[in-house]
C-alpha positions in Angstrom: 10.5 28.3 33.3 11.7 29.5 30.0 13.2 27.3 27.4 16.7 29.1 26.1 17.9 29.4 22.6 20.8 26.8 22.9 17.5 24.0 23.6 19.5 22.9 26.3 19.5 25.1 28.9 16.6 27.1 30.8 15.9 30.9 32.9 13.6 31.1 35.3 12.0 29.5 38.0 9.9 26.5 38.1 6.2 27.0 38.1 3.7 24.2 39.9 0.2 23.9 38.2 -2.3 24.8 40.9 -4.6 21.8 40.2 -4.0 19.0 37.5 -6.1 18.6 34.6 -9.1 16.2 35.0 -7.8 12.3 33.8 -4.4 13.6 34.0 -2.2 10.4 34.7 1.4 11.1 33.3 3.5 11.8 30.5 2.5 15.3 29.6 3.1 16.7 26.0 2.4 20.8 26.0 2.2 22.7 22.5 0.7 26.2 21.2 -1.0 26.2 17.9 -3.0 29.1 16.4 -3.4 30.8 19.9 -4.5 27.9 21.9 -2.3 26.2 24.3 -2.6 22.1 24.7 -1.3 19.9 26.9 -2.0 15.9 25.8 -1.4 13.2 28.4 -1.5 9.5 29.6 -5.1 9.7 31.0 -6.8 8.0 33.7 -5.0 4.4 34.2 -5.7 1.5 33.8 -6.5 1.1 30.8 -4.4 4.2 29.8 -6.4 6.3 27.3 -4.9 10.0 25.5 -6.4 12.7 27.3 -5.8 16.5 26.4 -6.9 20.1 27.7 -6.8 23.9 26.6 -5.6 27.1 27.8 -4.5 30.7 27.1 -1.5 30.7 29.1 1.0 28.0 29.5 0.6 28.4 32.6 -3.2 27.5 32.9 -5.7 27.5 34.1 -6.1 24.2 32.2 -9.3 23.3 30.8 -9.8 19.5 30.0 -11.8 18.7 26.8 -12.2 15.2 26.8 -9.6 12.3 24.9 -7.8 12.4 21.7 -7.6 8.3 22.1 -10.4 7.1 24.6 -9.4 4.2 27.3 -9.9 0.7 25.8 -8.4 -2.8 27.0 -5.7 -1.7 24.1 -4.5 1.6 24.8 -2.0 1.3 27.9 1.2 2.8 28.5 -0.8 5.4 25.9 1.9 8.7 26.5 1.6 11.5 23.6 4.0 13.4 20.9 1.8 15.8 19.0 3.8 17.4 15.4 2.4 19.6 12.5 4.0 18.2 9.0 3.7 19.0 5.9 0.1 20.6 6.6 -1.7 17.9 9.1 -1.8 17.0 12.4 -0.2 13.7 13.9 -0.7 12.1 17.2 2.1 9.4 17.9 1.5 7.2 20.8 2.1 3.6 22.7 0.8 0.2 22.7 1.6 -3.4 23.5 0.1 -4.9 19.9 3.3 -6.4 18.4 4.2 -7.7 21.7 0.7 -9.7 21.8 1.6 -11.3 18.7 4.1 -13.0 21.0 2.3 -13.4 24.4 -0.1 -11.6 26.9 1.9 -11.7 29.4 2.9 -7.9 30.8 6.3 -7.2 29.7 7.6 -3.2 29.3 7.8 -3.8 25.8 6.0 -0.5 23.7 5.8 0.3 20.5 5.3 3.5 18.8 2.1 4.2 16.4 1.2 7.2 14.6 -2.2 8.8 13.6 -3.8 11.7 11.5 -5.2 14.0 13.7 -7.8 16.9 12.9 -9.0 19.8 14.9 -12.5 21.5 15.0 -13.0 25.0 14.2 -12.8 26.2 17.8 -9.6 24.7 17.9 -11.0 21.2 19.9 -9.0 18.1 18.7 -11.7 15.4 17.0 -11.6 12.0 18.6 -9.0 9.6 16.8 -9.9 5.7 16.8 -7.5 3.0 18.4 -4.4 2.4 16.3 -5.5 -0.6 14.7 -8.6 1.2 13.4 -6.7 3.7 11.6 -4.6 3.8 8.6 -2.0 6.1 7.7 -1.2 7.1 4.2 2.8 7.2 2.8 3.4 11.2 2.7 5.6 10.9 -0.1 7.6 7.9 -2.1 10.8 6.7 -0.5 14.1 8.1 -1.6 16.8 4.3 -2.1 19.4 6.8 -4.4 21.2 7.8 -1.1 22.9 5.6 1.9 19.5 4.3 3.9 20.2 3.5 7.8 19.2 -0.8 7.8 17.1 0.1 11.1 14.7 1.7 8.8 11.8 -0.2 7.5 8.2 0.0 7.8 7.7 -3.9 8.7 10.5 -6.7 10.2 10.5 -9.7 11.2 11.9 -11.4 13.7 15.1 -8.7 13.8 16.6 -7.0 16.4 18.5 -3.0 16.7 21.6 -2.6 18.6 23.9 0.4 19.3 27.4 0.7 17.6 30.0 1.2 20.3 30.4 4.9 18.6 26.8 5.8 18.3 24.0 4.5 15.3 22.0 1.6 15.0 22.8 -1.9 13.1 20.2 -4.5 12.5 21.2 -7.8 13.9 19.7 -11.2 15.2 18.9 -12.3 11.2 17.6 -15.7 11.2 16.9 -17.7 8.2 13.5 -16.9 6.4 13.0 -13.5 8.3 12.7 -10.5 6.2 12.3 -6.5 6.3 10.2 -4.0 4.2 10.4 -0.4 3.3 7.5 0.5 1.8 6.8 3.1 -1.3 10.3 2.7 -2.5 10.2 5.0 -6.2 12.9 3.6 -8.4 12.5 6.0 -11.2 11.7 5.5 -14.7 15.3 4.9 -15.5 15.1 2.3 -12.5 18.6 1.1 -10.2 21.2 -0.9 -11.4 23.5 -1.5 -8.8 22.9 -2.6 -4.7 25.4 -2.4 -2.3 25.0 -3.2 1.5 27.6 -2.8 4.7 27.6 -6.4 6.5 29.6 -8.1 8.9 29.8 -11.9 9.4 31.9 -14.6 11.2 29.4 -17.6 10.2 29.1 -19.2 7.0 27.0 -15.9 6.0 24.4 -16.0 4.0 22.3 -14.2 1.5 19.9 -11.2 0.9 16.9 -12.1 -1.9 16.2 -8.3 -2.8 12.1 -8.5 -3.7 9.1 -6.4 -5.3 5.8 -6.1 -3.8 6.3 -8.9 -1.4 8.0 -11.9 -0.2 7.2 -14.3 -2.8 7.4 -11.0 -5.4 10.1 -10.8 -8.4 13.7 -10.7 -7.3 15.3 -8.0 -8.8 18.7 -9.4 -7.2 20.8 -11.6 -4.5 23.7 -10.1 -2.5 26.1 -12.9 -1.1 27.2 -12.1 2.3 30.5 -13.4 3.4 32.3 -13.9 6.4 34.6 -10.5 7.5 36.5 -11.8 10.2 34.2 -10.2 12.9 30.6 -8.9 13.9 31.6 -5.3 14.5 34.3 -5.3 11.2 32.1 -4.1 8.0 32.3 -4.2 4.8 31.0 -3.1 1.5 29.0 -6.4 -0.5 27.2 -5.4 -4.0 25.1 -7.0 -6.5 23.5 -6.0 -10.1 20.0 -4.8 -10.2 17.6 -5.8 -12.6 13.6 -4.8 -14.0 13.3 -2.5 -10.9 11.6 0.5 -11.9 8.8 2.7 -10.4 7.1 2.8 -7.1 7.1 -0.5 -5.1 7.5 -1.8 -1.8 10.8 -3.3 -1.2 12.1 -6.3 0.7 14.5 -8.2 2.2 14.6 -11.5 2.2 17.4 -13.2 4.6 18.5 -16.8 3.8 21.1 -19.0 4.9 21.9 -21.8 7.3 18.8 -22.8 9.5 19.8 -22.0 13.7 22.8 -20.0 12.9 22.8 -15.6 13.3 23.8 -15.0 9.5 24.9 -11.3 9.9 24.8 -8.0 10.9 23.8 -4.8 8.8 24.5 -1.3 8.8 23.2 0.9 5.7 22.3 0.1 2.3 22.3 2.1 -1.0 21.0 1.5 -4.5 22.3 3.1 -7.7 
């Protein structure tokens, strides 16, 4: 089966490997890079490791090489996403680990992590530790001169994502004391003077503590966040910005009324 230009539609009929690869569970992920055809999988369950094998054709024979992520007590649910980027190799996968934080009781509740990857010479895939035992590095410093999506963040706590009714995320569920962080943040020399956010609010509100480094770092501002007469009607709330200059990890820090849902948010923008 052929892929068509439009990336939504195919020609061709269906073909049916002959014989699945060895450790092959589910959740396969097929790719061709520098000649070599690879197809990275869920292995062998439970628990779930990242298997992957090699052929010429995309249509096998498939030869399997061994794991990418081998099985531990950790790696379940483990399913694959393989991307070149910027010149290296990253394996994204699944785990339970935040949801352990919470409890060990099974729950479908995966999140995403991301490796380095690197390959040997004969185009083999070197084994890549468990999440936890990797780090990865900031490809370049964060961008806040531009409207910035409030889903995105590197850490949050305690904060939920929901869907707008016509499509996007909002961040919602903000409880006194929780917080998120967006790490590398470069402020430029000339550094930001101005912070606006989109909120919405039917409580008393609250307030954001706008931080350096950490939760207990410099506040280089506090944005008041007032009722707007419903949780889906937004509006624009701003603030002056002061002694934020350079790189630094940025955070926000939610305050208000202890047991009440102080707001929602949508984007944010320095300038």
């Amino acid at each position: 089966m052929k892929l068509n230009e439009d990336m939504i539609s195919y020609s061709g009929e269906i073909a049916k490997l002959a014989d699945k690869p060895e450790h092959y569970q589910e959740g396969p992920w097929v790719y061709k890079r520098n000649g070599h055809y690879y197809m990275a999988f869920a292995s062998t369950c439970c628990p779930e490791g990242i298997g992957y094998a090699m052929s010429d054709k995309a249509t096998g024979p498939w030869s399997t090489k061994g794991y990418i992520m081998r099985p531990t007590e950790r790696t379940r649910g483990n399913h694959p996403g393989i991307i070149d980027y910027k010149g290296s190799s990253y394996v994204f996968g699944l785990n339970y680990d935040l949801l352990h934080l919470e409890t060990f009781d099974h729950k479908e509740r995966r999140s995403v992590s991301v490796a380095k990857m690197h390959y040997n010479p004969d185009g083999t895939i070197k084994e890549v530790p468990y999440w936890q035992e990797t780090k990865l590095e900031q490809i370049e410093n964060f961008n806040p001169y531009r409207r910035v999506e409030a889903e995105t963040m590197a850490w949050g706590y305690g904060l939920k994502a929901e869907n707008h009714k016509n499509g996007g995320l909002y961040i919602t569920d903000i409880d006194d004391n929780e917080y998120l962080c967006v790490r590398g943040v470069d402020f430029g020399k000339k550094g930001a003077k101005k912070f606006s956010v989109s909120a919405a609010c039917v409580e008393k509100g609250g307030m954001i503590e706008i931080r350096l480094d950490s939760t207990e770092g410099p506040v280089i501002g506090c944005v008041s966040i007032s009722p707007t007469g419903g949780l889906d009607i937004y509006k624009q709330m701003s603030c002056r910005i002061k002694n934020a200059k350079g790189v630094h990890d940025l955070y926000f820090c939610f305050k208000g009324e202890k047991g009440n849902k102080l707001f929602n948010l949508d984007y944010w923008e320095f300038e």
